[in-house]
MIRORO-386066 format. One record per residue (C-alpha): residue in one letter; x, y, z. Coordinates in nm, 4 decimals. Layout:
<pagus>
+--------+----------+----------+----------+
! residu !       px !       py !       pz !
+--------+----------+----------+----------+
!      A !        X !        Y !        Z !
...
+--------+----------+----------+----------+
</pagus>
This chain:
<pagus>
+--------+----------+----------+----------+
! residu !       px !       py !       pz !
+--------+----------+----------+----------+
!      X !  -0.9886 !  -0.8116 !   2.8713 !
!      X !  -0.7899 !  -0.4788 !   2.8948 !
!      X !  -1.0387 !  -0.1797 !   2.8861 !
!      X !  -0.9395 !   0.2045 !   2.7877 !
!      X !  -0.9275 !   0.4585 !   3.1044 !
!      X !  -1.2060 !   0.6270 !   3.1736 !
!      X !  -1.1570 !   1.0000 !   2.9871 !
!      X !  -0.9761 !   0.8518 !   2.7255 !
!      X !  -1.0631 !   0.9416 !   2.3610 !
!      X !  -1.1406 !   0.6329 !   2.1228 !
!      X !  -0.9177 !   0.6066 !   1.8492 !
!      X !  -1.0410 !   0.7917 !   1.5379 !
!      X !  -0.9845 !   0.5864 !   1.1995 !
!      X !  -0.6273 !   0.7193 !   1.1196 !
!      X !  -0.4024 !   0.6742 !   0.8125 !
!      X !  -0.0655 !   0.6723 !   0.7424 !
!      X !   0.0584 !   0.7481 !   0.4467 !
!      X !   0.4127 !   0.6510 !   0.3399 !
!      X !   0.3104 !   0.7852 !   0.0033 !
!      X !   0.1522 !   1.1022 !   0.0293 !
!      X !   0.2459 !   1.2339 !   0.3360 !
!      X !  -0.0383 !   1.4804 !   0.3565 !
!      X !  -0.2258 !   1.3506 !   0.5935 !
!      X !  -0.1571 !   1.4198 !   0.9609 !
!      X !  -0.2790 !   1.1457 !   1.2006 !
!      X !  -0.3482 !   1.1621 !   1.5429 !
!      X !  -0.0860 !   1.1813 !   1.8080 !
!      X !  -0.2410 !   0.7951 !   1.9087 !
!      X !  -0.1766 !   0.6788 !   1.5681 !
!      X !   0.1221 !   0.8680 !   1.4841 !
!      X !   0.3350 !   0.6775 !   1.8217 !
!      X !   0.2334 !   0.3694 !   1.6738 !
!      X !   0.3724 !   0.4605 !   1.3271 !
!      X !   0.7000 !   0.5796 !   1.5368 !
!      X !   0.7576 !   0.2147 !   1.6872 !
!      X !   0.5786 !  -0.0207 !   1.3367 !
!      X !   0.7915 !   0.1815 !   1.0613 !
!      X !   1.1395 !   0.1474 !   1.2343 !
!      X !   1.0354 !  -0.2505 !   1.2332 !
!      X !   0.9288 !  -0.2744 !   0.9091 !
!      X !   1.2154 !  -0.1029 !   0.7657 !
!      X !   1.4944 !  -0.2765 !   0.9801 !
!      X !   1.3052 !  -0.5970 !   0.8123 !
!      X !   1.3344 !  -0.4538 !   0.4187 !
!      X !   0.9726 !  -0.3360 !   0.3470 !
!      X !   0.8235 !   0.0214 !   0.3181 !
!      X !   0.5506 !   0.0998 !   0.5438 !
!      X !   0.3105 !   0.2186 !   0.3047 !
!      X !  -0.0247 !   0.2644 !   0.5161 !
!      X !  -0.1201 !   0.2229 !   0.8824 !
!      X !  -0.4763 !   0.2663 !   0.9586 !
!      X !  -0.6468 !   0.2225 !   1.3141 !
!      X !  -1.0374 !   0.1432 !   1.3127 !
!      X !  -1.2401 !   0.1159 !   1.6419 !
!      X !  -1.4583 !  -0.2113 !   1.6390 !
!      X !  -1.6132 !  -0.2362 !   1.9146 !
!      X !  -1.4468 !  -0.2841 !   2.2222 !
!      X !  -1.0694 !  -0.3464 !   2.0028 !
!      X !  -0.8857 !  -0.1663 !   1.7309 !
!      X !  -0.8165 !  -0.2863 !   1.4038 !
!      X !  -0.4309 !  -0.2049 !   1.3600 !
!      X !  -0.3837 !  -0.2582 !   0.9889 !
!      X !  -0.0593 !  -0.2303 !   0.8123 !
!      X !  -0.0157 !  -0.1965 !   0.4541 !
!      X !   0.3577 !  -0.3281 !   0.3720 !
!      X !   0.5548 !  -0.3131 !   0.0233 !
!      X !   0.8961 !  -0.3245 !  -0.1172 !
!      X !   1.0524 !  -0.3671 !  -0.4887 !
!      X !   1.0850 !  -0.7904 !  -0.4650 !
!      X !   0.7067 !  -0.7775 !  -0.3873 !
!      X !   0.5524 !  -0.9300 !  -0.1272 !
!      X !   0.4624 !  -1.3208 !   0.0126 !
!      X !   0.2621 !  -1.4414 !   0.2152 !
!      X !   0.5890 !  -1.5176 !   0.4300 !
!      X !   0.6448 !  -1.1960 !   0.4124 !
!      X !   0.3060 !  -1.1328 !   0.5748 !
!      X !   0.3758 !  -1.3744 !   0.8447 !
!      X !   0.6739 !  -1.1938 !   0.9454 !
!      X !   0.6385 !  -0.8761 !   0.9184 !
!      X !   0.2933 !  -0.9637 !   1.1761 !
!      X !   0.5228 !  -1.1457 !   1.4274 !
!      X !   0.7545 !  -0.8450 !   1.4318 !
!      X !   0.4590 !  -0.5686 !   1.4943 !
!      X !   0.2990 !  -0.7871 !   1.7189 !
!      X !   0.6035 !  -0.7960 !   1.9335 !
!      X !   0.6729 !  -0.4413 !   1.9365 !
!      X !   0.3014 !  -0.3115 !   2.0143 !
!      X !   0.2446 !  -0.6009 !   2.3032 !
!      X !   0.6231 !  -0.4665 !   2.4406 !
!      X !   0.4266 !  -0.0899 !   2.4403 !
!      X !   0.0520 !  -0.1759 !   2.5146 !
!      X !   0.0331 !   0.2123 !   2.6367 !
!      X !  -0.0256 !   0.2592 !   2.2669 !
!      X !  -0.3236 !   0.1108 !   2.2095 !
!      X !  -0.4867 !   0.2598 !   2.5162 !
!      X !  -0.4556 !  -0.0961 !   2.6961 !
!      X !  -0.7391 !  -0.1885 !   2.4811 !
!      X !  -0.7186 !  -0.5212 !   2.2706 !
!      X !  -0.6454 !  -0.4857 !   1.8783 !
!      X !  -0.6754 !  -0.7292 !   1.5565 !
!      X !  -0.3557 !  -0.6696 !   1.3446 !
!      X !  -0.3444 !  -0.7010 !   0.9790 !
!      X !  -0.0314 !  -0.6918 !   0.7785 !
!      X !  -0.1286 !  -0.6664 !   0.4141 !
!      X !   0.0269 !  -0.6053 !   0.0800 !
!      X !  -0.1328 !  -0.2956 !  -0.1371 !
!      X !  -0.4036 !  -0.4172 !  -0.3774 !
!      X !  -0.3925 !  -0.2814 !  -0.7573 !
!      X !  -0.6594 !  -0.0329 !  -0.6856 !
!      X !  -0.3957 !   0.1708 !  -0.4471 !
!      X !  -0.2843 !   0.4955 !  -0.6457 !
!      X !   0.0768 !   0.5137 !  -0.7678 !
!      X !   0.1907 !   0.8260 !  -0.6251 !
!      X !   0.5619 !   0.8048 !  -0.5880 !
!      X !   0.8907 !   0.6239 !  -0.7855 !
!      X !   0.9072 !   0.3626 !  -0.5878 !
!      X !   0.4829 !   0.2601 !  -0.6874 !
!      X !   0.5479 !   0.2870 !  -1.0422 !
!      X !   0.8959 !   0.1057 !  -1.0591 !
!      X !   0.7525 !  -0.1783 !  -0.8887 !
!      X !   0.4494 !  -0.1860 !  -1.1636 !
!      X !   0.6896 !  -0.1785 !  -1.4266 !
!      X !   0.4989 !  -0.3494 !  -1.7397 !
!      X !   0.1369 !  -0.2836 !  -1.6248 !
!      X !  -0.1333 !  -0.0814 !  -1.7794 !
!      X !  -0.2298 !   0.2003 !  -1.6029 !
!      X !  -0.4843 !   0.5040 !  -1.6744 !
!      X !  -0.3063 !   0.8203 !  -1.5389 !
!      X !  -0.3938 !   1.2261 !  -1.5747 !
!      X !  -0.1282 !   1.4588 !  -1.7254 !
!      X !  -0.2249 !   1.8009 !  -1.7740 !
!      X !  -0.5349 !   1.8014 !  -1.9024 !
!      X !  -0.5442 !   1.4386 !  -2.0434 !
!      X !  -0.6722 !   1.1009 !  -1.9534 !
!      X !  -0.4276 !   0.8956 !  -2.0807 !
!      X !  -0.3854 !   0.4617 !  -2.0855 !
!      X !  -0.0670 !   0.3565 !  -2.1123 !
!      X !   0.1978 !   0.0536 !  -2.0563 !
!      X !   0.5159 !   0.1477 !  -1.7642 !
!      X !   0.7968 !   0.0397 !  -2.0222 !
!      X !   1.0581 !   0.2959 !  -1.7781 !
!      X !   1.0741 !   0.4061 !  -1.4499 !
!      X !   1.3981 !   0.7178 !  -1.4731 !
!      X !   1.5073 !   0.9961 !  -1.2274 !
!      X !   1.3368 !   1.2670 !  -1.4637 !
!      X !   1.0114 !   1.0782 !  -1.5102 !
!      X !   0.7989 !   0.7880 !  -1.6411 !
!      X !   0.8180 !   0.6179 !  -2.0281 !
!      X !   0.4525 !   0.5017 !  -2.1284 !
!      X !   0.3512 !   0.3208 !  -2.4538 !
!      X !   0.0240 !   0.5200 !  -2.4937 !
!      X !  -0.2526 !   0.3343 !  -2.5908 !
!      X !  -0.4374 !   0.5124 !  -2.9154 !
!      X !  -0.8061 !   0.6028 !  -2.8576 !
!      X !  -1.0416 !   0.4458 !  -3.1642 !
!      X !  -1.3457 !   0.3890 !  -3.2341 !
!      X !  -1.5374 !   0.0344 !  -3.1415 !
!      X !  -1.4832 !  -0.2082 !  -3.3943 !
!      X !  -1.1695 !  -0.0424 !  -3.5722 !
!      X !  -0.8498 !  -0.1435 !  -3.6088 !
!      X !  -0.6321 !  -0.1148 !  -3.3169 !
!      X !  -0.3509 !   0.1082 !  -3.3707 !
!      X !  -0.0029 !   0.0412 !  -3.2116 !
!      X !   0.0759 !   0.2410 !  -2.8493 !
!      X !   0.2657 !   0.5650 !  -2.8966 !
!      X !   0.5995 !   0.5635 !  -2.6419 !
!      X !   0.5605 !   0.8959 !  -2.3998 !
!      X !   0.7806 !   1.0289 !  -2.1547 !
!      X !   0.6310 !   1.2030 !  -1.8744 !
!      X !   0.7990 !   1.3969 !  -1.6122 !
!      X !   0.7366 !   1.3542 !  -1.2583 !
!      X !   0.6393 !   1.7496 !  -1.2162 !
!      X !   0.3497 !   1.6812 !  -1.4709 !
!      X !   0.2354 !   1.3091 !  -1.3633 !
!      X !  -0.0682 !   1.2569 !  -1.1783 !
!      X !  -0.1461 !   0.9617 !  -0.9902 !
!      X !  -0.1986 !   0.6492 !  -1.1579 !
!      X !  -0.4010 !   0.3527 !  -1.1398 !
!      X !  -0.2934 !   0.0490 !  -1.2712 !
!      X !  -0.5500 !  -0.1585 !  -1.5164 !
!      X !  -0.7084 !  -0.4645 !  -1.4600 !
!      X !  -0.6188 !  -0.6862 !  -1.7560 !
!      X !  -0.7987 !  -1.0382 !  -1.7865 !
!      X !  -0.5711 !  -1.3138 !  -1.9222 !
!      X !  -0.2635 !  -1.1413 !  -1.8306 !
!      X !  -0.0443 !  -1.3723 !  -1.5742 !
!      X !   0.0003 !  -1.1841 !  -1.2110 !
!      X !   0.3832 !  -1.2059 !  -1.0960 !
!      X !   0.4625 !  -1.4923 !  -0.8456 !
!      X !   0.7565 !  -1.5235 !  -0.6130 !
!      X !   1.0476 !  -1.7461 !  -0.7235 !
!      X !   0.9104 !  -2.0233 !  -0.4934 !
!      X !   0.5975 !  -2.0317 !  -0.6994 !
!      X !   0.3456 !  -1.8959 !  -0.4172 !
!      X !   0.0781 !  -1.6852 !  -0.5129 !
!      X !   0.1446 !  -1.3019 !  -0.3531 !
!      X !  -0.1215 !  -1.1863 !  -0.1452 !
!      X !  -0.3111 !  -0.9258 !  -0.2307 !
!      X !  -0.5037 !  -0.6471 !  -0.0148 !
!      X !  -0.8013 !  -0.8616 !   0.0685 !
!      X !  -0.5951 !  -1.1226 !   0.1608 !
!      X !  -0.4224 !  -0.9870 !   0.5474 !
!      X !  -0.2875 !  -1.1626 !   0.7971 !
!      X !  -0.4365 !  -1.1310 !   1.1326 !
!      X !  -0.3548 !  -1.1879 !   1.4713 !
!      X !  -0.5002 !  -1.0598 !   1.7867 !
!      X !  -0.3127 !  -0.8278 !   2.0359 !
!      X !  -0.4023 !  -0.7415 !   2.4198 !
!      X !  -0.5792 !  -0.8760 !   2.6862 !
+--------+----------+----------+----------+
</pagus>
């Protein structure tokens, strides 16, 4: 078992964000993202998080992967094969300390923050802030200029439901969404009818010595 040189810093949990962008990782973390992202996008996918964790005497190298077709769990599968080679052909990246890699999809709790996370919820309820309102509302467009919701109508319990109002929100005003749990509703599937994983569902594999 590979250990880290003596004087060298553990690695702090990092993210990387291919959403945001503001947060700035360590220089550790950030080489990684320099060798994983070129891999992931040469393969079709957006890299959309990369977080390191210590545990213990290994790192938890978790990748959070994405792209408009969605994602299966072959995807998963190769996506890991094709990080796995590329850290193991630079172990000076990990500190020469083992790591557990997880390639994962993002789970419906992860905030849509740019075009690309609401086109690819296109049809989903989300809850979303713009301005100074909390507002529930079904993606029916995704456009350059912004984001067409049918607006769900607040009422009262027990009253009559009234029908969604359509909405179009520019980008410059739209906060972050979150897309809504629905119960009953059917969750997408690939064309080969396998079930997409979701975040709790990564692939691991173990790297190192």
């Amino acid at each position: 078992m590979r250990t880290a040189p003596s004087g060298r810093p553990s690695l702090e949990e990092e993210a990387v964000s291919g959403s945001r962008g503001t947060h700035k990782p360590d220089p550790a973390t950030a080489r990684l993202a320099g060798w994983i992202e070129p891999v992931v996008g040469e393969a079709g996918y957006d890299l959309e998080e990369l977080v390191v964790t210590p545990a213990g005497r290994r790192s938890v190298v978790r990748v959070v992967i994405d792209r408009d077709q969605g994602v299966t769990l072959d995807d998963i599968a190769e996506i890991s094969r094709a990080v796995s080679e590329v850290l193991d052909a630079n172990d000076d990246g990990m500190g020469r300390t083992p790591y557990v890699l997880e390639v994962t999809s993002p789970g419906v709790d992860r905030p849509l923050t740019d075009p690309r996370h609401w086109r690819r919820n296109l049809g989903r309820l989300v809850s979303v802030t713009v301005g100074s309102d909390e507002l529930t509302g079904r993606i029916t467009a995704v456009e350059d200029s912004g984001v067409d919701l049918a607006v769900e109508a607040r009422s009262k319990p027990g009253a009559k439901k009234r029908p969604p109002t359509p909405r179009h929100v520019p980008w410059a005003e739209l906060g972050a969404g979150r897309v809504q749990v629905e119960f009953g509703r059917a969750e997408p599937d690939d064309a080969s009818g396998e079930r997409v994983p979701d975040d709790d569902e990564a692939i691991s594999s173990g790297g190192g010595q």
